[in-house]
C-alpha atoms as one frame of an Amber mdcrd trajectory, in Angstrom:
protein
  49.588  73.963 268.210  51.382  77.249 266.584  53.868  74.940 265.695  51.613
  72.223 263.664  49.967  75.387 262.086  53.137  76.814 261.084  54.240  73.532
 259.746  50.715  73.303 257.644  51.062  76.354 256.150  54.807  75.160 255.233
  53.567  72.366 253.472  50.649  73.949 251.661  53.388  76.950 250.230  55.569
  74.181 249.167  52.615  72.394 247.539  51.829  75.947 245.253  55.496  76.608
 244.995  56.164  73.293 243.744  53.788  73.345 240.782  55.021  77.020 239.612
  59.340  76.782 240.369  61.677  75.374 237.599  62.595  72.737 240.110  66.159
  72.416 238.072  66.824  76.577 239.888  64.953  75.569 242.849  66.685  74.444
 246.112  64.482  72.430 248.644  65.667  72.398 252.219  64.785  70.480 254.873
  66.069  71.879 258.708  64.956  71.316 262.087  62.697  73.889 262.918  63.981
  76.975 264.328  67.142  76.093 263.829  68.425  79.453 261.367  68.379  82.530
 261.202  65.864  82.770 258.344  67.160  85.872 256.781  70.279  84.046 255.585
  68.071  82.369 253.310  67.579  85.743 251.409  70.986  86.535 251.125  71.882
  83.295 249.780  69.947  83.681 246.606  71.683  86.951 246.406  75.232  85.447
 246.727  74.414  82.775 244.959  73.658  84.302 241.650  76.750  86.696 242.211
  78.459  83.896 242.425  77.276  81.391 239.469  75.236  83.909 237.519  72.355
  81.424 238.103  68.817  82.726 239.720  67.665  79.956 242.575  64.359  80.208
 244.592  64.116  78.470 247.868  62.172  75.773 249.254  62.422  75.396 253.315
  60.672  73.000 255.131  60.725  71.785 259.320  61.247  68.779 261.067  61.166
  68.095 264.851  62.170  64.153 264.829  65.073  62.681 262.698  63.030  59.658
 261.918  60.373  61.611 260.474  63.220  63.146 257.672  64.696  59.801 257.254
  61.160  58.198 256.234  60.720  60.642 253.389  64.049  60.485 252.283  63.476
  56.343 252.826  60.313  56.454 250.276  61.871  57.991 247.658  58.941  60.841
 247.506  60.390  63.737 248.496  63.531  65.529 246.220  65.077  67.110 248.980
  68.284  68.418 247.993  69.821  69.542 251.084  69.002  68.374 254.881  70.400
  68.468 258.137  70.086  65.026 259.689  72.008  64.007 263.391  75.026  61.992
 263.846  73.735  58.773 263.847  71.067  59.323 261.068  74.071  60.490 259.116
  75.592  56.686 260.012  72.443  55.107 259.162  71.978  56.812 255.893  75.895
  56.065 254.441  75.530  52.501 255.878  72.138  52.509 253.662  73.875  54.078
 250.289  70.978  57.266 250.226  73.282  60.220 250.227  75.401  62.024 247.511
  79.122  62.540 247.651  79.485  67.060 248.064  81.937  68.226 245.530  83.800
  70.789 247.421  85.178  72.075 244.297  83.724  75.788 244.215  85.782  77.447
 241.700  86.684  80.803 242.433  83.845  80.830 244.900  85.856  81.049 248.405
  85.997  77.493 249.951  84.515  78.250 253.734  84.160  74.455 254.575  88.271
  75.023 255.566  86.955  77.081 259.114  85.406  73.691 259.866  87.090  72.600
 263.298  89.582  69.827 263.257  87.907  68.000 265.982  84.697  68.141 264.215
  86.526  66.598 261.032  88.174  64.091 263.448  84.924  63.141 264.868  82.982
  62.610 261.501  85.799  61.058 260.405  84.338  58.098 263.347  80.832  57.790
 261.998  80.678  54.261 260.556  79.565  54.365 257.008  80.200  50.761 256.127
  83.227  52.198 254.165  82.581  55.428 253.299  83.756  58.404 254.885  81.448
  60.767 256.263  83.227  64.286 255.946  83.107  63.070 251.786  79.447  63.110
 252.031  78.658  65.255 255.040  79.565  68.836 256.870  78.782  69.726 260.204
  76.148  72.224 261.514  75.657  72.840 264.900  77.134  70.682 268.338  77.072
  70.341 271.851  76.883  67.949 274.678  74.806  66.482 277.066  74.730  67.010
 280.737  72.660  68.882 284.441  71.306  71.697 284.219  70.817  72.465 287.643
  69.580  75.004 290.542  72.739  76.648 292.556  70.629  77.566 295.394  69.329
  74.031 295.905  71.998  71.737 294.365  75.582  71.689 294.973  78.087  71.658
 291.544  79.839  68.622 293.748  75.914  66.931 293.807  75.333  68.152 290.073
  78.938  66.381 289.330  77.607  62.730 288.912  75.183  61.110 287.006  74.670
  59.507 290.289  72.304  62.593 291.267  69.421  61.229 289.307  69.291  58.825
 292.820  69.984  61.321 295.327  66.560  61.307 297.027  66.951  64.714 297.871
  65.968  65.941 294.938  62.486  63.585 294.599  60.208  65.058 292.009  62.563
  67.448 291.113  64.558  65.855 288.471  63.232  65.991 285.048  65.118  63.654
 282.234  64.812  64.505 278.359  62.407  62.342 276.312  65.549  61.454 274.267
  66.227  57.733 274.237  69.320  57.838 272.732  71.376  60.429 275.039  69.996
  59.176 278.485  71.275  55.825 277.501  74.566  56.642 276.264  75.280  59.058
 279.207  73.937  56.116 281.866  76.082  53.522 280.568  79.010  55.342 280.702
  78.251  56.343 284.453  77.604  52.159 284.895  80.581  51.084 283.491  83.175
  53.935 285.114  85.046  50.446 286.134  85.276  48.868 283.155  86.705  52.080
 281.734  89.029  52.562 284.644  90.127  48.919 283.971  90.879  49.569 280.182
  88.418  46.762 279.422  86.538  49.225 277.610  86.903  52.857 275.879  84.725
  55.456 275.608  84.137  55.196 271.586  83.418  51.477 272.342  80.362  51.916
 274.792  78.764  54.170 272.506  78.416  50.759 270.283  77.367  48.677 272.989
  73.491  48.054 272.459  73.772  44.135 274.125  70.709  42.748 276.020  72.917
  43.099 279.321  73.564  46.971 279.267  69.950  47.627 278.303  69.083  45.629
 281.629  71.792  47.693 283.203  70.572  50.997 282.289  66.730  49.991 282.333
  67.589  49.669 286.326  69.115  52.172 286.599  66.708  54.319 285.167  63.573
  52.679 286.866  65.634  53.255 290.348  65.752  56.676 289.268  62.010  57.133
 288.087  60.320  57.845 291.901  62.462  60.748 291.945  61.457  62.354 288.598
  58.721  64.565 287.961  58.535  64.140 284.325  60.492  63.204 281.138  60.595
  66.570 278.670  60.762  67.116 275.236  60.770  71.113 275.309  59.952  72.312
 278.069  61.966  71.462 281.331  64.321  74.387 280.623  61.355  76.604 281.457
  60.432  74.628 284.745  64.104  75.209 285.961  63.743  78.879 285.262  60.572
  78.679 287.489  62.026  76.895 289.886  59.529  73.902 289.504  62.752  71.525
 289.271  66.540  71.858 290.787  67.561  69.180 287.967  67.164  68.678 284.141
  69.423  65.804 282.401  69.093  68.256 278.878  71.063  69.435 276.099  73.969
  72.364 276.248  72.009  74.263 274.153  69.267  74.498 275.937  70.877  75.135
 278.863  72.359  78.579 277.701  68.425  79.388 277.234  67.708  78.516 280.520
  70.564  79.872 282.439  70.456  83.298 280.457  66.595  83.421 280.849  66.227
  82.787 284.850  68.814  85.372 285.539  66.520  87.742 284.395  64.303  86.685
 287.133  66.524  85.688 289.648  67.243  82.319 289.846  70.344  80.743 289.817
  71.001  78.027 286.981  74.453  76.140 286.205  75.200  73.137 283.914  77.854
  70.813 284.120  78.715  67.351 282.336  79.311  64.900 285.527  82.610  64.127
 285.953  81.962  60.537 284.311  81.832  61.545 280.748  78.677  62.513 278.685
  77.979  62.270 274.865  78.838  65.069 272.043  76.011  65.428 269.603  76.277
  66.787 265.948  74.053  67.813 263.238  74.869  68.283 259.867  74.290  69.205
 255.992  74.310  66.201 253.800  72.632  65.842 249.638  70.050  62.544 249.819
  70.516  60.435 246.851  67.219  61.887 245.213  68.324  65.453 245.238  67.278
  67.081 241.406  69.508  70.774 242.250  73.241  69.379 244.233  74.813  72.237
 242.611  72.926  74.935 244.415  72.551  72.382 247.466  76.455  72.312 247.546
  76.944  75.816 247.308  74.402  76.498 250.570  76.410  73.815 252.436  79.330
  76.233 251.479  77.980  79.665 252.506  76.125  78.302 255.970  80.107  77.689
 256.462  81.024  81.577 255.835  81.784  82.578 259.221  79.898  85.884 258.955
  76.594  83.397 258.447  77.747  80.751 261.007  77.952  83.546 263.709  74.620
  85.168 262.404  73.154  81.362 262.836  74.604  80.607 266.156  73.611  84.198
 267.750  69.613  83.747 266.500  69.341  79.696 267.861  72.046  79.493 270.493
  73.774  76.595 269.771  77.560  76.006 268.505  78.714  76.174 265.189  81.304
  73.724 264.028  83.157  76.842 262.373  86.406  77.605 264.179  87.822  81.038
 262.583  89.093  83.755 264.044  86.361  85.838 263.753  84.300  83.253 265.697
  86.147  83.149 268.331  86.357  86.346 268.602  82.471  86.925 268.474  82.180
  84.507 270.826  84.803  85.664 273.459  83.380  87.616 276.761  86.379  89.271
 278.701  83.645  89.392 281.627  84.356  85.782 282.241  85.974  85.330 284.945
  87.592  81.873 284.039  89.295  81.167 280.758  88.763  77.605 279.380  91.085
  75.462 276.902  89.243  75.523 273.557  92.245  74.646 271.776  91.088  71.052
 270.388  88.101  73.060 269.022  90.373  76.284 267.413  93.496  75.206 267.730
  97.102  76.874 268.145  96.770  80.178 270.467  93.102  78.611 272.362  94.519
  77.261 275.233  93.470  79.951 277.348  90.552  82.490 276.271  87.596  83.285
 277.825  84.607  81.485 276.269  81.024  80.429 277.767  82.082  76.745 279.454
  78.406  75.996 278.695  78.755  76.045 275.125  82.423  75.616 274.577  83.445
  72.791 276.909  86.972  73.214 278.440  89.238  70.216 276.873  89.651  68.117
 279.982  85.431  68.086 279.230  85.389  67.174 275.944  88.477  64.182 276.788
  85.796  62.291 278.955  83.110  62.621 276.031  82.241  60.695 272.993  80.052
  60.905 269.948  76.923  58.481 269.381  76.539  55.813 266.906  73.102  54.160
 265.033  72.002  51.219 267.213  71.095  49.984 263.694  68.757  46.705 264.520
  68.890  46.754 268.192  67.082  50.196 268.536  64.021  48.247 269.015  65.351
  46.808 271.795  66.043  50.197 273.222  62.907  51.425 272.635  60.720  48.868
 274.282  63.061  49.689 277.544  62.933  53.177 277.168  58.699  52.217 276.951
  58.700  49.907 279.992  60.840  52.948 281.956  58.412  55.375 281.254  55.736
  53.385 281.475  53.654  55.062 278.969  52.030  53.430 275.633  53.253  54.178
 272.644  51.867  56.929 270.341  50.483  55.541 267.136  52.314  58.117 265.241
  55.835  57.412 266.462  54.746  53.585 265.793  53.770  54.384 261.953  57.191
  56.550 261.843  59.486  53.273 263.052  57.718  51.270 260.478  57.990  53.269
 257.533  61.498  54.270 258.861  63.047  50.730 259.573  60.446  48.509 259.742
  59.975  47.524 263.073  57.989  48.387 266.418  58.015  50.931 268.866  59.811
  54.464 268.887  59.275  56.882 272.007  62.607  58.822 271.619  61.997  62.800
 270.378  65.667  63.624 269.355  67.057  67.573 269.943  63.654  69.480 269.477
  65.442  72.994 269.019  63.003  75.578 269.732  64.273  79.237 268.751  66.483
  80.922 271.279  65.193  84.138 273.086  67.667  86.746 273.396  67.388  87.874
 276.894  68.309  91.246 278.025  71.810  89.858 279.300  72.915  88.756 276.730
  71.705  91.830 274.245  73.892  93.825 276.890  76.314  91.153 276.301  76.777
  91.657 272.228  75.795  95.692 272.659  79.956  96.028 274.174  81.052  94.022
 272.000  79.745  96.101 268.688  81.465  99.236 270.570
């Protein structure tokens, strides 16, 4: 509810704001909610008239669902000039011709877009925009991956290990799966088709294409095998029943695992994650100017300074995800020489991170990341996804999600809710955590 009110004062603001900004100095953002530190906003008008001499007011507005962004960017109606769409909205939109190509020619504005990892270049560089490619017409935000979140004092990490888990019957009604279509699929088909991959009849970046009729059946029973044993399918809030103990195992997001892990330490229970040793999914978000933008200069320039490591760290310390930014003075902020096990981040920073001591959790050792791939746009066969994911749950669908797959591509049913960030709490730990590292 606080977050429909906030949302509806958003709107009304915007509506005021609208009528009274020059909308030619105005910048209109669209973000997931809760997913910046707000305060950079501020600063940004600041830099940004140091930089171009040019006064800009700004315009922010939330999302929760990628579909719900896409719509209004779909119909035309809303002059957005900078959002922050996921991976496969990012396909959907290039294959679709509604986004603007960034000129990355700042001037002698510092270009920050060169801390962008290499591995998050390599992996736009895979989205398939019919053609185009997508680090010309988008830059990455935040990552992770998908994978257990699970209780140490009931679950071993060899049980937590395997997608197989979501069948171990010792865990019935313990188990709760994210309300995210599109991950639960992709992670369950790899785990079904460990042969195939074995075999080399198949690769990793192939499956995450594969939408046919028979690995829908495949993962629908799968998934329906699975359903006795799970006590609910989240959108938000099974982090917070694994920090009271209400479940030993959430299929969830890296991200929100870091909450949940940090936050039940402070009252005692014991929370790990882990991608199973099958493989998983990496997820991206990033910035990218629809086709009806009115201010790209300005929208440019933001995609530029949320790329200034000083903000990226800033960002990634008030939401607790990962940025894509891979400077030094990331890695640096981000290093904890209480670890007591140093990963390889070296695909992710390159020369001289092959051994430092980094959160696993959010920084995946390499040998991780080699068994994961990145999601694609199931273009016309997300229906068919859907009305599984539907006949899984077993639940109707909401009339609202129906009018947003209509408007958004014309068709039926959508059930998925994709990545709901919800602001990160700084717990006491980690507080500690940054207090030694200021000293």
């Amino acid at each position: 509810m606080k977050r429909v009110l906030i949302t509806i004062l958003c709107i009304i603001c915007t509506a005021f704001s609208v009528g009274a900004a020059d909308r030619a100095h105005t910048l209109k953002i669209y973000n997931w909610a809760d997913y910046i530190d707000e305060s950079v906003l501020d600063d940004f008008k600041v830099w940004y008239k140091e930089q171009t001499g040019e006064e800009v007011e700004i315009i922010y507005q939330l999302f929760d669902i990628n579909e719900i962004m896409l719509a209004k960017i779909e119909r035309g109606k809303e002059d957005f000039d900078v959002v922050c769409p996921s991976e496969y909205i990012i396909e959907r939109m290039l294959r679709n011709d509604m986004l603007l190509p960034i000129d990355k020619d700042f001037g002698k504005t510092p270009n920050y877009l060169q801390h962008i990892s290499p591995y998050i270049i390599d992996c736009f560089n895979k989205i398939d925009g019919s053609g185009k490619n997508a680090n010309d017409y988008a830059v990455g935000y935040m990552w992770g991956t998908t994978g257990l979140l699970y209780n140490t004092r009931y679950v071993t990490r060899n049980e937590a290990s395997t997608w197989g888990a979501l069948h171990n019957e010792k865990f019935e009604k313990k188990i709760f799966i994210k309300d995210a279509f599109r991950d639960v699929y992709s992670t369950i088909l790899i785990y079904l088709r460990q042969k195939e991959l074995a075999e080399g009849k198949t690769t990793l970046d192939e499956l995450m294409y594969d939408s046919t009729d028979e690995s829908i059946a495949d993962v629908e029973k799968f998934l329906k095998k699975a359903k006795k044993l799970v006590a609910g399918w989240e959108a938000d809030f099974g982090k917070e029943m694994m920090t009271k103990e209400k479940a030993y195992i959430n299929l969830t997001w890296s991200g929100d695992a870091v909450w949940a892990i940090e936050e039940a330490a402070e009252v005692n229970v014991p929370l790990d994650y882990i991608v199973p040793k099958e493989g998983s999914n990496v997820w991206f978000d990033g910035w990218v100017i629809p086709k009806y933008a009115v201010n790209t200069k300005a929208a440019r320039y933001f995609i530029n300074f949320m790329c200034r490591p000083d903000i990226a760290i800033r960002n990634m310390d008030e939401i607790g995800y990962v940025s894509v930014i891979a400077s030094p003075e990331v890695l640096e902020s981000q290093s904890d020489d209480e670890l007591e096990e140093s990963i390889d981040a070296s695909y992710f920073f390159g020369e001289g991170a092959e051994s430092v001591k980094l959160n696993p959790v959010l920084y995946p050792d390499k040998s991780v990341i080699e068994r994961c791939a990145m999601m694609h746009d199931s273009g016309a066969r997300t229906p068919k996804m859907l009305e599984m994911w539907a006949r899984v749950k077993g639940d109707d669908v909401p009339l609202w999600n129906l009018m947003i797959i209509v408007v958004s591509f014309g068709v039926l049913l959508v059930l998925g809710i994709r990545r709901k960030i919800k602001k990160y709490r700084k717990t006491s730990h980690r507080l500690k955590r940054k207090g030694k590292k200021r000293k």
